[in-house]
C-alpha positions as CSV (number, residue, x, y, z in Angstrom):
1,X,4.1,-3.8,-65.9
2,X,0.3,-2.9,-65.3
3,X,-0.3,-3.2,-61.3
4,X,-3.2,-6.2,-62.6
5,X,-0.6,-7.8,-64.7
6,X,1.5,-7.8,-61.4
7,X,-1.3,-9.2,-59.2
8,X,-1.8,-12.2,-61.9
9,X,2.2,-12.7,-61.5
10,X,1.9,-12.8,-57.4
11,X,-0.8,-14.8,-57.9
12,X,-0.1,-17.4,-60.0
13,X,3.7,-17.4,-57.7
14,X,1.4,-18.5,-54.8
15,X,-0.8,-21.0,-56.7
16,X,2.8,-22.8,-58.0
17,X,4.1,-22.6,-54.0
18,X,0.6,-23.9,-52.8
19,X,1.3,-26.7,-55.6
20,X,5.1,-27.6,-54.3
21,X,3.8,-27.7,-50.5
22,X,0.5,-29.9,-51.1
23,X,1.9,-32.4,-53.1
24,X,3.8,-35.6,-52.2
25,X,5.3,-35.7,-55.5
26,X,4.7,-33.3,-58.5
27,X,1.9,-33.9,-60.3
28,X,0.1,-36.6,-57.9
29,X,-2.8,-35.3,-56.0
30,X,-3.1,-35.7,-52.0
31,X,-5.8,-37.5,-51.0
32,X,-7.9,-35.7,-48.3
33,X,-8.1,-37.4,-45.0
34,X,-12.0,-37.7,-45.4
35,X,-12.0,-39.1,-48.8
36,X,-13.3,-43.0,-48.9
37,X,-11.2,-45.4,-49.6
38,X,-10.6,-46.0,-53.2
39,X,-10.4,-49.9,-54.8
40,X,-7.9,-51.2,-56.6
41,X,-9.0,-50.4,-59.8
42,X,-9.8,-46.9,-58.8
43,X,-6.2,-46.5,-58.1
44,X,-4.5,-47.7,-60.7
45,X,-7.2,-45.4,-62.9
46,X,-5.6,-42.8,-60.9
47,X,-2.7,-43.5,-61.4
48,X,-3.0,-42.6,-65.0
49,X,-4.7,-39.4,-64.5
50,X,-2.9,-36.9,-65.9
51,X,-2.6,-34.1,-63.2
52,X,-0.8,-31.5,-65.3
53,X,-1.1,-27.8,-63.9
54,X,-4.1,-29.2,-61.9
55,X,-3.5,-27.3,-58.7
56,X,-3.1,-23.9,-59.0
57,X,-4.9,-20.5,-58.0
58,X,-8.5,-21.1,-57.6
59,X,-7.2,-23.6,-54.6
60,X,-5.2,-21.1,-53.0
61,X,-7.3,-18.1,-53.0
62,X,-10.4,-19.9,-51.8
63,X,-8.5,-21.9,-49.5
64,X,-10.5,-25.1,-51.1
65,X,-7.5,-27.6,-51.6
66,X,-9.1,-29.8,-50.3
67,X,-11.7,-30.2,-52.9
68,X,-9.3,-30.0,-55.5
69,X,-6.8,-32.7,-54.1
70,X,-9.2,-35.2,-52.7
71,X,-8.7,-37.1,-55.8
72,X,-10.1,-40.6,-54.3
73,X,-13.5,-38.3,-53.8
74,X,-13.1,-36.6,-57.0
75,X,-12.9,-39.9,-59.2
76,X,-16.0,-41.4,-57.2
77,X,-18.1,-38.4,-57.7
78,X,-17.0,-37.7,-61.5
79,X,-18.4,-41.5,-61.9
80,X,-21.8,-41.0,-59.7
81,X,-22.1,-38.2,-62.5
82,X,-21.8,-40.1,-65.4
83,X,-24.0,-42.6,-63.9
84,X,-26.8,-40.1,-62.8
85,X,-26.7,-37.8,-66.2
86,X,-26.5,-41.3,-68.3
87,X,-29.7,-42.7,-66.1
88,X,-31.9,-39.4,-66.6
89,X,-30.5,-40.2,-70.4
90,X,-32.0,-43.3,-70.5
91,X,-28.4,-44.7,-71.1
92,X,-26.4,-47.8,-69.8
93,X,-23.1,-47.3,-69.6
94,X,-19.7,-49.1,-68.5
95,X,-15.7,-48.9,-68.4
96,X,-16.1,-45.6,-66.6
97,X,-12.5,-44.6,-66.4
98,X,-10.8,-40.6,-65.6
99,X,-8.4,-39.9,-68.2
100,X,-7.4,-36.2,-68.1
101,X,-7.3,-33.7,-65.0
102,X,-5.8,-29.9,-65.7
103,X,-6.3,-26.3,-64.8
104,X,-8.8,-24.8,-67.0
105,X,-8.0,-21.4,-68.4
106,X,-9.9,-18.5,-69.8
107,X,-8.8,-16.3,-72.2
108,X,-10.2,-13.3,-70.6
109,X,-12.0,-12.3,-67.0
110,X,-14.2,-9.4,-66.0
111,X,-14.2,-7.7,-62.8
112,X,-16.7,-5.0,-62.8
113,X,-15.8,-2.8,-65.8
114,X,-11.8,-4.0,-65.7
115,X,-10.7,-7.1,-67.6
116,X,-7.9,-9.5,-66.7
117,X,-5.2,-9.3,-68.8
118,X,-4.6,-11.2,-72.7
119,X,-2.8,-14.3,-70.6
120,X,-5.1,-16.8,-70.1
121,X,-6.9,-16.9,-66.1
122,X,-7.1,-20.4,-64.4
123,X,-9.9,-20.7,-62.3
124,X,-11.0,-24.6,-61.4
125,X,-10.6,-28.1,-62.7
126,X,-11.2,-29.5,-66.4
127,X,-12.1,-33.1,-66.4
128,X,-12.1,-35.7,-69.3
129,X,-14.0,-38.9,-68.9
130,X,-14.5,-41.8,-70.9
131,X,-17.6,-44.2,-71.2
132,X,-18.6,-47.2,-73.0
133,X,-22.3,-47.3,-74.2
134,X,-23.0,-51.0,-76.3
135,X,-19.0,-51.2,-77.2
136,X,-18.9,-47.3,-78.3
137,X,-16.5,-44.8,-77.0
138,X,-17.4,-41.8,-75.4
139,X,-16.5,-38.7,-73.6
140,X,-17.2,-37.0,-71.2
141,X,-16.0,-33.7,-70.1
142,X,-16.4,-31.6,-66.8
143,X,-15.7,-28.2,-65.0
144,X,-15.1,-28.4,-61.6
145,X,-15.4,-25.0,-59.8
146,X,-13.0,-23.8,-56.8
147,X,-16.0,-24.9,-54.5
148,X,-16.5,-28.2,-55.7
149,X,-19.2,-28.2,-58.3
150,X,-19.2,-30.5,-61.1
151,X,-20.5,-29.2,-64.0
152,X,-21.2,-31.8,-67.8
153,X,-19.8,-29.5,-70.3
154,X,-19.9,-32.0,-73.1
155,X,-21.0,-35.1,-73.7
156,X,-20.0,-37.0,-77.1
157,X,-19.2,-40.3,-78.9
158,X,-16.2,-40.4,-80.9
159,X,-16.7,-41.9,-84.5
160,X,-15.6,-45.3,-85.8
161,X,-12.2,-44.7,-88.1
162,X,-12.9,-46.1,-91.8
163,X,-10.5,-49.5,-92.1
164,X,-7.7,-49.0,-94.3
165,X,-8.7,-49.7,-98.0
166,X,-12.3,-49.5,-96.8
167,X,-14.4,-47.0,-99.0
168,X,-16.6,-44.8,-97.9
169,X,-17.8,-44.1,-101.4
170,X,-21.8,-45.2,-100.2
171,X,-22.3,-42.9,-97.3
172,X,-21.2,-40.0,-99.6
173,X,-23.9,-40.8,-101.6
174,X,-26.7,-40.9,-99.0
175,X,-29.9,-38.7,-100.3
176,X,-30.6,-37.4,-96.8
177,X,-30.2,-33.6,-96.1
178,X,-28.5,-32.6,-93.5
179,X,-30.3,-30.6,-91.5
180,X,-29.2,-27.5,-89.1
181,X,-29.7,-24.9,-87.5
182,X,-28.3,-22.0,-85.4
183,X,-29.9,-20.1,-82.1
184,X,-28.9,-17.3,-79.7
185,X,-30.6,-19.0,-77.1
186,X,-30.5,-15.6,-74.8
187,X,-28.5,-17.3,-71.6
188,X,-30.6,-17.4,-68.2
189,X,-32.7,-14.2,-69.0
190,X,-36.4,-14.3,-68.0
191,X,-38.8,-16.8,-68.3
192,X,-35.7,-19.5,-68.6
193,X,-37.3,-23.0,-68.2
194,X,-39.9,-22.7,-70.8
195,X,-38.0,-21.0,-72.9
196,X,-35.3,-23.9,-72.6
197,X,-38.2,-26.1,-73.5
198,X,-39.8,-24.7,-76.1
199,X,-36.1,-24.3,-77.6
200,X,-35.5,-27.8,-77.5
201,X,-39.3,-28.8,-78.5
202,X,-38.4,-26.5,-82.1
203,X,-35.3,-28.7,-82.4
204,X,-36.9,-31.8,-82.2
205,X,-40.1,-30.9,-84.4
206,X,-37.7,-29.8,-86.9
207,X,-35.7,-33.0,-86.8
208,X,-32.3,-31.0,-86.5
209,X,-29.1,-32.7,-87.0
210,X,-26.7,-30.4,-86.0
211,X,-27.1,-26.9,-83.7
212,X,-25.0,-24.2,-83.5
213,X,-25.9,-22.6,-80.3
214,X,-24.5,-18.8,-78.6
215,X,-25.3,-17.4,-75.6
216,X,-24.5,-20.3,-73.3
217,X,-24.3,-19.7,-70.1
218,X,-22.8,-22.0,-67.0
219,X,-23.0,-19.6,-63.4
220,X,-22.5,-21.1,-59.6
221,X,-25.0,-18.4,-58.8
222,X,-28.9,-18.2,-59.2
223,X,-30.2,-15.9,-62.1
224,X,-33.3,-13.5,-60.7
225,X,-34.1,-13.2,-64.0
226,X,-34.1,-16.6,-65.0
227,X,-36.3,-17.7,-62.2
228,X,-33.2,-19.0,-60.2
229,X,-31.6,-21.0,-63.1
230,X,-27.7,-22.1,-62.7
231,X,-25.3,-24.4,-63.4
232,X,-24.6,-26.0,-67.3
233,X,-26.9,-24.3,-69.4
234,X,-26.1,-26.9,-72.4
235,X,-26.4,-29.8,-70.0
236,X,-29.7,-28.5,-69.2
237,X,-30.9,-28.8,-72.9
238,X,-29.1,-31.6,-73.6
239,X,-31.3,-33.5,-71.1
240,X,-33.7,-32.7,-72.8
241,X,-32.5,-33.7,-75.9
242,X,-31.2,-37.1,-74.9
243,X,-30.9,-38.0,-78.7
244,X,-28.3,-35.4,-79.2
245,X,-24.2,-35.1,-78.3
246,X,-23.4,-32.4,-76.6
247,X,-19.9,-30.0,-77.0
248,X,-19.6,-26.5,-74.7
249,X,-16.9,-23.9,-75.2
250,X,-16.8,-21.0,-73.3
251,X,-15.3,-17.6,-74.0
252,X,-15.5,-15.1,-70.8
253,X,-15.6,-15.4,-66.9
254,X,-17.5,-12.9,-64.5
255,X,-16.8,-12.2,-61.3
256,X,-20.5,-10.5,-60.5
257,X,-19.9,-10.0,-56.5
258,X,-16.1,-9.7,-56.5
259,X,-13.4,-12.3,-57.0
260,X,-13.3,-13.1,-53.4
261,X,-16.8,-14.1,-53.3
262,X,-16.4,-17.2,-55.6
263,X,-19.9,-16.6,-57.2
264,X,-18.8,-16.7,-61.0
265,X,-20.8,-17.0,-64.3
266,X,-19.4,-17.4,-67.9
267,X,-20.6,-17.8,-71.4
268,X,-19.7,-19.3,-74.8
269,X,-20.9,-21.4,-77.5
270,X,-22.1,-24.8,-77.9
271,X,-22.7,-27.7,-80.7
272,X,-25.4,-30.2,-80.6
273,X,-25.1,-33.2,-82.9
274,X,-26.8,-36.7,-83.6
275,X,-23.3,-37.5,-85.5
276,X,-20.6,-38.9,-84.0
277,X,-17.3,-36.7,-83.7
278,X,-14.1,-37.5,-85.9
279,X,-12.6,-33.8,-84.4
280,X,-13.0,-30.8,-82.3
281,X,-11.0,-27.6,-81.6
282,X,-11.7,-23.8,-80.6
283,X,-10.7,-20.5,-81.5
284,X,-10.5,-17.8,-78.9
285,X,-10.6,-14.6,-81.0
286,X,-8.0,-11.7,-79.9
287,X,-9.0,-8.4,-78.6
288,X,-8.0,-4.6,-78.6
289,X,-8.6,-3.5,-74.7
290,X,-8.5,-0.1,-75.6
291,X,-11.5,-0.3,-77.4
292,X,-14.7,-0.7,-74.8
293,X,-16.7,-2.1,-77.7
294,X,-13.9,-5.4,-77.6
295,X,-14.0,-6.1,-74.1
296,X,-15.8,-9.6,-73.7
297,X,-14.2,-12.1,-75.0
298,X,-15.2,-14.5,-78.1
299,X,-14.3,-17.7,-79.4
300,X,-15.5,-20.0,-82.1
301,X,-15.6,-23.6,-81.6
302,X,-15.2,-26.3,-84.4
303,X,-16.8,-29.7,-84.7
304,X,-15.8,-32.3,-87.2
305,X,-19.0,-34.2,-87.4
306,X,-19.4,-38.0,-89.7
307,X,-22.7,-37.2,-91.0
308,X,-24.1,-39.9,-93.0
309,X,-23.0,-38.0,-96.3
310,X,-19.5,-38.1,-95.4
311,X,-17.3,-35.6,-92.9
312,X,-18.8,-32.4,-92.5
313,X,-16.8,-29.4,-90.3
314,X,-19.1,-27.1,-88.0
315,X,-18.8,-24.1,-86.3
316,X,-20.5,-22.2,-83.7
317,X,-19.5,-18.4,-83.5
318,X,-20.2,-15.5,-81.7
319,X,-18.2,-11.9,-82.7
320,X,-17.9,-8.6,-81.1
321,X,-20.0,-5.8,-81.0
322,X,-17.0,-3.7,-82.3
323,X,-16.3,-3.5,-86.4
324,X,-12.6,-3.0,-86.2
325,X,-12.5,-6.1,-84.0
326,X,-15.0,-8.2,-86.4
327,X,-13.0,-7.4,-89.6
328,X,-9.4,-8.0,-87.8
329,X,-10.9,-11.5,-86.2
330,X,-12.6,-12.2,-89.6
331,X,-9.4,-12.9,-90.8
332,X,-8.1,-14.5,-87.6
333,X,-11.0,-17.4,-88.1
334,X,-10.6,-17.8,-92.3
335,X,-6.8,-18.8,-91.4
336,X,-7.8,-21.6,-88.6
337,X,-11.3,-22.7,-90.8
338,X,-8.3,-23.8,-93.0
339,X,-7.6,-26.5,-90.9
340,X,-10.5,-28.1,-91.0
341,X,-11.7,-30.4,-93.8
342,X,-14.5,-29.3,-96.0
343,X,-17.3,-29.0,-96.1
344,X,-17.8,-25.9,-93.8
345,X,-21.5,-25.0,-92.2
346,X,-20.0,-21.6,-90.0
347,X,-23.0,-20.2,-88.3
348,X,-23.3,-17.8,-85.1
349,X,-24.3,-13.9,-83.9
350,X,-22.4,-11.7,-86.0
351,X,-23.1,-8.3,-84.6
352,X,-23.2,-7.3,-87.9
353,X,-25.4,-6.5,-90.9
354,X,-25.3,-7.8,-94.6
355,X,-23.5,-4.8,-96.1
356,X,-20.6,-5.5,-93.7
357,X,-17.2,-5.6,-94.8
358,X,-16.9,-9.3,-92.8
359,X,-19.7,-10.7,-94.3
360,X,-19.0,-9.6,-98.1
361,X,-15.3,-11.3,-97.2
362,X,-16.6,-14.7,-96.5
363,X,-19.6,-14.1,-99.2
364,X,-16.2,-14.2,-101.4
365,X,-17.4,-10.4,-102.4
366,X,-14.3,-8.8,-101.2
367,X,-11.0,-9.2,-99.9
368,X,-9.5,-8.1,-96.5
369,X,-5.2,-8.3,-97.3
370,X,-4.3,-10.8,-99.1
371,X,-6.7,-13.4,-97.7
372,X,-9.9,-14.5,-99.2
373,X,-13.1,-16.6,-98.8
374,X,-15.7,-18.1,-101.3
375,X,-19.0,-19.0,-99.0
376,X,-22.2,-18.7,-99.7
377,X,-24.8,-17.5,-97.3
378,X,-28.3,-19.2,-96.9
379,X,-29.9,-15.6,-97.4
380,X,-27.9,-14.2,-99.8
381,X,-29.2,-12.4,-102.5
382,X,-33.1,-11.9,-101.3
383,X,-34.7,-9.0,-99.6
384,X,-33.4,-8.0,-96.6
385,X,-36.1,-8.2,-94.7
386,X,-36.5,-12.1,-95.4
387,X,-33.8,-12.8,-93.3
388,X,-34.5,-10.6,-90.2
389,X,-33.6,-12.6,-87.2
390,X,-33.4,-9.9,-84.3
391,X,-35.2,-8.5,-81.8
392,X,-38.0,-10.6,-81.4
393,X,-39.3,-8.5,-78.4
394,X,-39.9,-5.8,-80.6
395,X,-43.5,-5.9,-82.9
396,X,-41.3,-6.4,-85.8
397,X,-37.9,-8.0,-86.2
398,X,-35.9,-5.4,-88.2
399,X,-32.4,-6.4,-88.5
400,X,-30.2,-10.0,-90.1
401,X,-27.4,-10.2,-87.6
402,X,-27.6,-14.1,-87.7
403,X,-25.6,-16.0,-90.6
404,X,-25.4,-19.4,-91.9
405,X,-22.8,-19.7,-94.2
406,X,-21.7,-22.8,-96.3
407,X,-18.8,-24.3,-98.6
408,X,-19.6,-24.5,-102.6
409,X,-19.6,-28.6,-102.1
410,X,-22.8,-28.1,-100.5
411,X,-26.1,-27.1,-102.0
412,X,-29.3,-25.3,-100.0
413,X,-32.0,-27.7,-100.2
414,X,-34.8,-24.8,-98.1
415,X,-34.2,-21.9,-95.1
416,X,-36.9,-21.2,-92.5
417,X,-37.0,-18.5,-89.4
418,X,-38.5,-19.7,-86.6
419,X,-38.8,-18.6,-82.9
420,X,-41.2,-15.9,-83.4
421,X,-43.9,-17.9,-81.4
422,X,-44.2,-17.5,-78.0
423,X,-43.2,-20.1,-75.3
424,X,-46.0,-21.4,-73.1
425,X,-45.8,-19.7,-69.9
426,X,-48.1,-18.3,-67.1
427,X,-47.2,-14.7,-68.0
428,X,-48.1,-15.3,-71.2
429,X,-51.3,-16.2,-70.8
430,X,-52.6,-13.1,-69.1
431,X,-50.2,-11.4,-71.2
432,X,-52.7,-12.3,-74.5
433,X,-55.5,-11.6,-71.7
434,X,-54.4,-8.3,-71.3
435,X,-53.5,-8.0,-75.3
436,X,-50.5,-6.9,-74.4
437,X,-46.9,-8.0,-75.4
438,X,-45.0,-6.2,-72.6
439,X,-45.0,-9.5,-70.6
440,X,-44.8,-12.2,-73.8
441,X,-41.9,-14.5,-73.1
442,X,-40.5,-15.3,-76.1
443,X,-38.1,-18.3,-76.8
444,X,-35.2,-15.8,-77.2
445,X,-34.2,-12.6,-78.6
446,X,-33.3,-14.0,-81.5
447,X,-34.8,-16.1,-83.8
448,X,-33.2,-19.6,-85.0
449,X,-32.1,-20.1,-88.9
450,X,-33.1,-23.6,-90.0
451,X,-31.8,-24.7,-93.3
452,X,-30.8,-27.9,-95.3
453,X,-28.2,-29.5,-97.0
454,X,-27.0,-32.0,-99.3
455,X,-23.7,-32.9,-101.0
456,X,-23.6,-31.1,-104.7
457,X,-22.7,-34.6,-105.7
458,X,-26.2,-36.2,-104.8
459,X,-28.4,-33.4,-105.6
460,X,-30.3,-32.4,-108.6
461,X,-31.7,-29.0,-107.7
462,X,-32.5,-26.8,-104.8
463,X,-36.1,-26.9,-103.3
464,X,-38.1,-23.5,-103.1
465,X,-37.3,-22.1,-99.7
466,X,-39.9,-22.5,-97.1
467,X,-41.7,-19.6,-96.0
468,X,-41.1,-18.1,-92.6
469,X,-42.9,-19.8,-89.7
């Protein structure tokens, strides 16, 4: 055994012996002595709570139980949060109630240049909430850190089921495209707030449906860079997007000053959608640690949307910078897109080039064993150049490393680039003083793919693409 598979074995001992010695009885929480007194009806909530690996090592090694067990001050707080993101939402809510508390896991941690085993690493509290807005169910989920931050992570209202016998024949046949788009939103680099709202000003002047987001970020610690930006990077936009659900999944924890310290940051992807949710699962993609180019790890997450045409399945992906890893996890993700019901819109960062072996497999160009793939991709088949979506600090964007790709039960109705414009910001005023880019802040590093779609089954023929913003 590898001397840091041994330290996760100590460790996770101690959590479980913290856990037998803190608890009355397993899986109920302690209440601190300086929690308020709960009600009645906060109690029996409680009571209901499903504490399932809740306490574990994040209490033990920052000596925080406390926070974690005070579950009369937890339940309060969790509800003043619903309450305050739901007011700056413009949102009245009621029957607030805690369903869900459990040990959240990653499937992979970084320590400097060494990564924590394959197993996954517990670090905090995830919550699940649940709301009422007008008679309509929704939830809400939290990360709580070791140290007692509460942090939205999603935010989304589960659709109505059809009544038995009930035909949903009419909403299949609703003219409206759906509209979507994908963005490497560039995490907390510089220049963060206005990027953040230029970002979500292009989403809402493009009337978006559904966004496919990477490069979300949620850290306990202030980013330099990002002019001392923290906490839920998605909650952030989604504030700003009140219109919008809001569904985080992240991939990788960091450990930037040391484990000890506490200070953490991690990133995934995220889904923004006006439609309500019918399902939604994730995919962590496996790794090869011997090879440096596979060491972060990546997930996709999946979103089962009812749009007005009907169910539509979503996916928000970001792969590795390796090859060997993208082909293997290629594969990986065809097998679990199985699951969900068609049809697909799988977007993301793909690392990778056209002429990759990944993308002619989902193009349905080529095979990779004995699986294989019939997508089409919003680009597919025009000049390379078209579709160049990275690096928009350079003069010129020169490569396509973002993909949409989309089931044959759905036709491209028009595809646009956009991001190239510069966000409004001081430095980039007397940056176009000076006539010189060096300073430009720029929405992201990317640029977003916007596209359209309709069911095959309502449309008569494509529209001409639109040209690049």
């Amino acid at each position: 055994m590898s001397p840091l598979a041994l330290l996760h074995v100590l460790l996770l001992l101690c959590s479980l012996l913290l856990f037998s010695s803190s608890t009355g009885t397993a899986g109920s929480p302690a209440a601190a002595p300086t929690a308020p007194s709960p009600s009645p009806t906060q109690q029996s909530q409680w009571r209901a709570v499903d504490w399932t690996n809740a306490i574990g090592l994040a209490g033990f090694i920052h000596k925080s139980t406390r926070c974690l067990l005070a579950a009369d001050a937890l339940y309060l707080e969790i509800v003043e949060e619903i309450k305050l993101f739901c007011k700056n939402a413009q949102l009245t809510v009621s029957a607030i109630s805690v369903s869900e508390v459990r040990y959240r896991g990653y499937a992979g941690a970084r320590f400097g240049q060494h990564v924590f085993g394959q197993s996954p690493f517990p670090w905090g509290l995830f919550v699940n909430a649940s709301f009422s807005i007008e008679n309509e169910q929704h939830q809400f989920h939290f990360y709580r850190d070791p140290v007692g931050h509460l942090y939205p992570i999603a935010k989304y209202q589960w659709a109505t089921p059809i009544a038995s016998g009930e035909s949903d024949s009419a909403s299949h046949h609703n003219s409206d495209p759906i509209n979507f788009m994908t963005y490497n939103i560039y995490h907390y680099n510089e220049g963060y707030s206005q990027r953040m709202e230029h970002i979500a000003a292009q989403i809402r002047s493009l009337n978006a449906d559904v966004v496919a987001l990477q490069e979300v970020r949620l850290s306990s610690f202030q980013h330099p860079g990002g002019g001392g930006a923290h906490g839920s990077q998605i909650a952030d936009l989604a504030t700003m997007l009140p219109e919008f659900h809001f569904l985080y999944q992240h991939a990788m924890i960091e450990f930037p000053r040391g484990f000890m310290s506490g200070v953490h940051t991690e990133e995934g992807v995220a889904i923004l959608t006006k439609y309500p949710v019918i399902a939604t699962d994730h995919l962590h993609l496996s790794r090869n640690f011997t090879d440096r180019e596979d060491a972060h790890s990546r997930v996709c997450l999946g979103v089962t949307v009812l749009a007005e045409q009907g169910p539509v399945s979503v996916f928000s992906l970001h792969f590795p910078l390796s090859q060997w890893a993208r082909t293997r996890n290629v594969v990986e993700l065809r097998k679990w897109l199985k699951s969900f019901p068609e049809p697909h819109l799988l977007a993301g960062d793909f690392n990778m080039e056209p002429h990759a072996l990944p993308i002619l497999f989902l193009n349905g160009k080529r095979s990779i064993g004995f699986e294989e793939a019939n997508y089409s991709e919003v680009y597919e088949g025009v000049s390379l150049e078209e579709g160049w979506s990275y690096n928009t600090h350079h003069a010129e964007t020169r490569k396509r490393i973002d993909f949409v790709f989309y089931s044959p039960s759905l036709s491209l109705l028009s595809r646009q680039m956009v991001g190239r414009e510069l966000a409004a910001s001081p430095e980039n005023v007397a940056a176009a003083a000076e006539e010189s880019p060096k300073s430009r802040i720029h929405p992201s590093d990317h640029r977003a793919l916007f596209c359209s779609f309709a069911p095959v089954s309502v449309t008569t023929a494509p529209l001409l693409p639109k040209s690049e913003l």
